[in-house]
C-alpha positions as a printed Julia matrix, in Angstrom:
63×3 Matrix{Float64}:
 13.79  -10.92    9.55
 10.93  -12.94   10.94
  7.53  -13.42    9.63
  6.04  -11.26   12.18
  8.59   -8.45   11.39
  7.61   -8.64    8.2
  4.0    -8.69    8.32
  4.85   -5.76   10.95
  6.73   -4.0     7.8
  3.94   -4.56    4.9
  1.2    -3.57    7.48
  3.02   -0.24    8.18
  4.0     0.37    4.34
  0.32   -0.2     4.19
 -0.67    2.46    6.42
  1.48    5.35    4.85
  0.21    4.65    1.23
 -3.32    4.98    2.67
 -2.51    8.05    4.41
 -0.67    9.12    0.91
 -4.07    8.46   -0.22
 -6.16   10.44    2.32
 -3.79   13.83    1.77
 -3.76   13.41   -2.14
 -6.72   15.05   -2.95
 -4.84   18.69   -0.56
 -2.28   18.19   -3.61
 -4.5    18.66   -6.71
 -3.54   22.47   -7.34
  0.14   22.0    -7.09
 -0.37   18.25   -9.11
 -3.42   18.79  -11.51
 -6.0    15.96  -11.76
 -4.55   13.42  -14.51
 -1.08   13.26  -11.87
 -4.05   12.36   -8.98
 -5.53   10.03  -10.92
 -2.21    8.4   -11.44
 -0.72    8.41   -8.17
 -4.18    7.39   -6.48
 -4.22    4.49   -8.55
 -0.51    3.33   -8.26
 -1.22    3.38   -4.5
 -4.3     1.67   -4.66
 -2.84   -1.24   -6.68
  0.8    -1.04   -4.28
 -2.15   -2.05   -1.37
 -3.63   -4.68   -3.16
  0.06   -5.98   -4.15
  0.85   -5.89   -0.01
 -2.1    -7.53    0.9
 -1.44  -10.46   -1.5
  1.72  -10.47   -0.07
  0.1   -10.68    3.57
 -1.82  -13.47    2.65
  1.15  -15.69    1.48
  3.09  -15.0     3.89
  0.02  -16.02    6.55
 -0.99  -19.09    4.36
  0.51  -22.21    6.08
  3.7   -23.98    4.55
  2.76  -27.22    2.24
  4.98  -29.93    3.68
């Protein structure tokens, strides 16, 4: 896999947790709030975990 495949890969995985986030709230009868609250903020912290990821992967090699 190449770094642009990759970056490709995070940035989609990205994309479906934040639309995850965006129908989460439809869920709430079938869920109840305290299973929300969870999954919102597993998500949340699976973005921040791909962007840090992103940024490694972007920083330049040390030589």
């Amino acid at each position: 896999m190449t770094l642009e495949e990759g970056l490709e890969l995070i940035s989609n995985y990205k994309k479906g947790l934040e639309k995850f986030l965006e129908t989460l709230p439809e869920q709430s009868v079938q869920l109840g709030s305290e299973m929300i609250k969870t999954l919102t903020l597993n998500s949340k912290n699976q973005i921040v975990n791909l962007e840090s990821i992103e940024k490694s992967l972007k920083r330049p090699a040390k030589n």
